[in-house]
C-alpha positions as CSV (number, residue, x, y, z in Angstrom):
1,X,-7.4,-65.5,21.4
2,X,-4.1,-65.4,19.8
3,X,-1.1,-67.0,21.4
4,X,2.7,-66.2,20.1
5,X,5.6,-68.9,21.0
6,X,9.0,-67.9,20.2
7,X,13.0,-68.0,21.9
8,X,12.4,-67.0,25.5
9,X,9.4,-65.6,26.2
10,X,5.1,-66.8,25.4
11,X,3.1,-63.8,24.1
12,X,-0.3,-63.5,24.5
13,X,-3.3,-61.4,23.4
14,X,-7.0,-61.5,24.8
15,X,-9.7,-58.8,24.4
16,X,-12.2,-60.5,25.9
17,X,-11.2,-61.2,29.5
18,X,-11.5,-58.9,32.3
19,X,-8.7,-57.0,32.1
20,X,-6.0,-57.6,35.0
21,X,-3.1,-55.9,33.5
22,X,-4.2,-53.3,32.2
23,X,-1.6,-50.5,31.7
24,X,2.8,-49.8,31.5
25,X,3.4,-46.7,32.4
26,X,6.9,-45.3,32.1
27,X,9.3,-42.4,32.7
28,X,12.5,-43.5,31.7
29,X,13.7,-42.0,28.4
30,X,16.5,-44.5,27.0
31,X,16.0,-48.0,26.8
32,X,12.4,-47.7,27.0
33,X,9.8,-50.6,27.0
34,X,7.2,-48.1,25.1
35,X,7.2,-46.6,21.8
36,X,10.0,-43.7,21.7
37,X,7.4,-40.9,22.2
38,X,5.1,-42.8,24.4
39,X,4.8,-42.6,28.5
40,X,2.4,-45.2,28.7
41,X,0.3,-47.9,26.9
42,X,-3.1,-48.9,28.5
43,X,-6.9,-50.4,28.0
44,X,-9.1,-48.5,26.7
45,X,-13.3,-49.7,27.2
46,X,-14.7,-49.4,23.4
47,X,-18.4,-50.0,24.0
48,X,-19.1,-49.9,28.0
49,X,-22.3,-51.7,27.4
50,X,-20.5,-55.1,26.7
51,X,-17.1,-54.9,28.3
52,X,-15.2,-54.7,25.3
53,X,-11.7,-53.7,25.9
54,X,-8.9,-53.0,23.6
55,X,-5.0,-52.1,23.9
56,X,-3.5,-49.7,21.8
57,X,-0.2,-50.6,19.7
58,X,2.1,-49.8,22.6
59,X,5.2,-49.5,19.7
60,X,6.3,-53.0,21.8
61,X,4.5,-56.0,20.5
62,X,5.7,-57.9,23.6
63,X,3.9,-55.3,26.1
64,X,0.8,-54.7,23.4
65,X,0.0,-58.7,23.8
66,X,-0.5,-58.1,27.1
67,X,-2.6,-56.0,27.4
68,X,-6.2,-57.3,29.2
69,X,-4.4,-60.3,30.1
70,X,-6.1,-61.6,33.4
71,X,-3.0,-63.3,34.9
72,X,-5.3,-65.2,37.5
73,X,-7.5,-67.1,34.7
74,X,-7.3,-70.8,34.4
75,X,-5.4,-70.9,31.2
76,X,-2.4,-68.0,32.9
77,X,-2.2,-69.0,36.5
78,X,1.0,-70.6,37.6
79,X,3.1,-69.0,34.3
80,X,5.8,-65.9,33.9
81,X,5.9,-63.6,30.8
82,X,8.2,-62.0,29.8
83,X,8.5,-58.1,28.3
84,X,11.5,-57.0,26.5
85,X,12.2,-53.4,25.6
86,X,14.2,-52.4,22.0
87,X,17.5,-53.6,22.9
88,X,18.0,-53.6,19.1
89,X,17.3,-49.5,18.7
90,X,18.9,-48.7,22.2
91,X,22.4,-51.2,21.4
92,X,22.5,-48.8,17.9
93,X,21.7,-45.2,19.9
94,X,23.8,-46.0,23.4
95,X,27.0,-45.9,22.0
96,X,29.5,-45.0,24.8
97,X,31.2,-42.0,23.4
98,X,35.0,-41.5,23.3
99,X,35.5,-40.5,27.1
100,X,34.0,-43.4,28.3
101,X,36.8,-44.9,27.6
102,X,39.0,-43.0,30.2
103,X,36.1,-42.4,32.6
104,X,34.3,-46.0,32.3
105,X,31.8,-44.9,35.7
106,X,31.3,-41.9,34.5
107,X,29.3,-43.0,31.1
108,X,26.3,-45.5,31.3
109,X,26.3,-46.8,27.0
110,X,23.2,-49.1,27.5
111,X,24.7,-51.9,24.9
112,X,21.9,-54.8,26.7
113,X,18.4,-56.2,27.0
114,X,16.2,-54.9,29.6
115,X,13.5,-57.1,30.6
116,X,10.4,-57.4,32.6
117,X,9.1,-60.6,34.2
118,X,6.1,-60.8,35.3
119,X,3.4,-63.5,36.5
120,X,2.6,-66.2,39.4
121,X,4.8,-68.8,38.9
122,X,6.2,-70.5,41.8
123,X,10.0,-69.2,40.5
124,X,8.9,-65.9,40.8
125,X,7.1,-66.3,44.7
126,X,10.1,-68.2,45.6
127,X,12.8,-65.5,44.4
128,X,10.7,-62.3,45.1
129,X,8.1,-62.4,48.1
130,X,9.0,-65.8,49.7
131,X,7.7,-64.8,52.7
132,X,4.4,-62.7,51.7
133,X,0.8,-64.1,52.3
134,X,-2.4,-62.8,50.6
135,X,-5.8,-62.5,52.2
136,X,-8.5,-65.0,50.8
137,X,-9.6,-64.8,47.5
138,X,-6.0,-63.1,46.7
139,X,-3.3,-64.2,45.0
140,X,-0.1,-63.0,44.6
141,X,1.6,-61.4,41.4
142,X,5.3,-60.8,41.3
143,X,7.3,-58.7,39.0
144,X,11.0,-58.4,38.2
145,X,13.1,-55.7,36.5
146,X,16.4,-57.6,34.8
147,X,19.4,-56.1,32.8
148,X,21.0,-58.3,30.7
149,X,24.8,-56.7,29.8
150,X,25.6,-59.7,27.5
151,X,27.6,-61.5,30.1
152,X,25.0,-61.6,33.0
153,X,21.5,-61.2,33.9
154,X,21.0,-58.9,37.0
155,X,17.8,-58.1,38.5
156,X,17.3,-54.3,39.3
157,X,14.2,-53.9,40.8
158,X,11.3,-56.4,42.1
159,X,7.8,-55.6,43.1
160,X,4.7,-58.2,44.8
161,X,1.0,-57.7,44.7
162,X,-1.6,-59.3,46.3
163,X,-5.0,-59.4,43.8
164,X,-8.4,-60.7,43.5
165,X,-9.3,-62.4,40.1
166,X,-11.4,-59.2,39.3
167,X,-8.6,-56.5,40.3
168,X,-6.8,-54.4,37.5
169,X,-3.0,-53.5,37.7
170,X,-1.0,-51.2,36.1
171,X,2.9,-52.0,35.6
172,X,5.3,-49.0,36.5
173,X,8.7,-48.6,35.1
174,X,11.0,-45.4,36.3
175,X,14.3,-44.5,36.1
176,X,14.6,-43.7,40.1
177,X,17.1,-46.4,41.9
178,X,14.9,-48.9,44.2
179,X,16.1,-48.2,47.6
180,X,14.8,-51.8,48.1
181,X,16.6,-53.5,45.9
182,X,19.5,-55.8,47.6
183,X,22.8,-54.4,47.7
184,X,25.2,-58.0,47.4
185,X,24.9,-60.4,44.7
186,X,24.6,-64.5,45.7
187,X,25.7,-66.9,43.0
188,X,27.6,-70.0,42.8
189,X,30.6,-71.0,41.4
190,X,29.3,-70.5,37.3
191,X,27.4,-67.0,38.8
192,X,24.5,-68.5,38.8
193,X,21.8,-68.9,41.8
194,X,18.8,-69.6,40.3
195,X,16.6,-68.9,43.3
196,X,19.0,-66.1,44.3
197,X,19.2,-63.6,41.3
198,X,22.4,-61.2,41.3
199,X,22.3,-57.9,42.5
200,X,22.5,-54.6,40.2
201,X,25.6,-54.7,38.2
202,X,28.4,-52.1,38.4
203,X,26.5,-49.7,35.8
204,X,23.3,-49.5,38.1
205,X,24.0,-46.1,39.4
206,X,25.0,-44.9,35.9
207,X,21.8,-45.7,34.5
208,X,20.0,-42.3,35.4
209,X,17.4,-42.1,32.7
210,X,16.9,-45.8,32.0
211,X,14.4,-48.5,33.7
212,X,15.8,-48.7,37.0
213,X,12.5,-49.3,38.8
214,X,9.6,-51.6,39.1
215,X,6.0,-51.4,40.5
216,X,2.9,-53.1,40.5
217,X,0.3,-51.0,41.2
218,X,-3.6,-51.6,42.1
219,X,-6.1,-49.6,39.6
């Protein structure tokens, strides 16, 4: 097992677990998580008779690591990763043109950092599904799309599951607007409530072909 450390976010790989995430699918077509021309990135079962599972280069080393991660194991449990698409690329390729400038809500440029959290850390229960019990034997996952614009970090979208150590999950990132999604930021004095995160920024709306929505979804 290979483990990556670096800035803001742990990375890791294992092909030997039972898979718990085990696909990111995705239907936004700017600031995307996945390689340019991919849709989705998922396990694929190499030789059934032993289990052995492998994820595909997903042309995002932060969602390729991953892959058959069992977020419920021993080593995972009580921890948040953290996914980040190609700001770099998309910062270069979402240049605002020229009428933005007179028509600033008209023109969504895209110059930030989307990210994904996602795990079963006691942050994440406490910001996103405070209130949710699982059955027995379940625990629960939580989720969080976040736009970064350079000045804040807002969170778009948000998602719970409740799984059993030997369920599967698939990640799902559209461009739709999450009619769930809270409507009023909370913050203190500096912005910041860090166990209420701030509502979609300004630009939400704008964002029409960009991660706008998050899902976790039961294989």
């Amino acid at each position: 097992m290979k483990k990556l450390f670096g800035g803001l976010y742990l990375l890791v790989t294992s092909v030997f677990l039972s898979a718990q995430f085990i696909e990111l699918h995705e239907t936004a077509t700017r600031n995307k998580f996945l390689g340019l021309d991919m849709s989705t990135c998922k396990t694929t079962t190499n030789n059934s008779k032993n289990h052995y599972q492998k994820g595909y280069d997903c042309g995002n080393v932060s969602v390729s690591e991953l892959l058959n991660v069992n977020f419920l194991d021993s080593e995972f449990f009580g921890r948040q990763f953290y996914i980040f698409n190609d700001f770099m690329y998309w910062i270069g390729k979402n240049k605002a043109p020229e009428k933005a400038l007179q028509q600033p809500d008209t023109y969504f440029s895209g110059a930030g950092v989307f990210m994904i959290v996602i795990g079963t850390s006691s942050y994440l229960k406490k910001i996103v599904a405070p209130q949710k019990k699982c059955p027995q034997g379940q625990y629960l996952v939580c989720g969080q799309l976040k736009y970064n614009d350079g000045s804040s970090i807002a969170c778009w979208s948000q998602d719970a599951i409740c799984l059993a150590p030997s369920d599967k999950f698939v990640i799902q990132i559209s461009s739709e607007q999450d009619s769930t999604v809270k409507k009023e930021s909370s913050v203190d004095a500096q912005g910041i409530d860090w166990m209420k995160d701030p509502a979609p920024t300004a630009n939400y709306k704008e964002a029409t072909t960009s991660p706008r929505k998050i899902r976790l979804v039961r294989k």
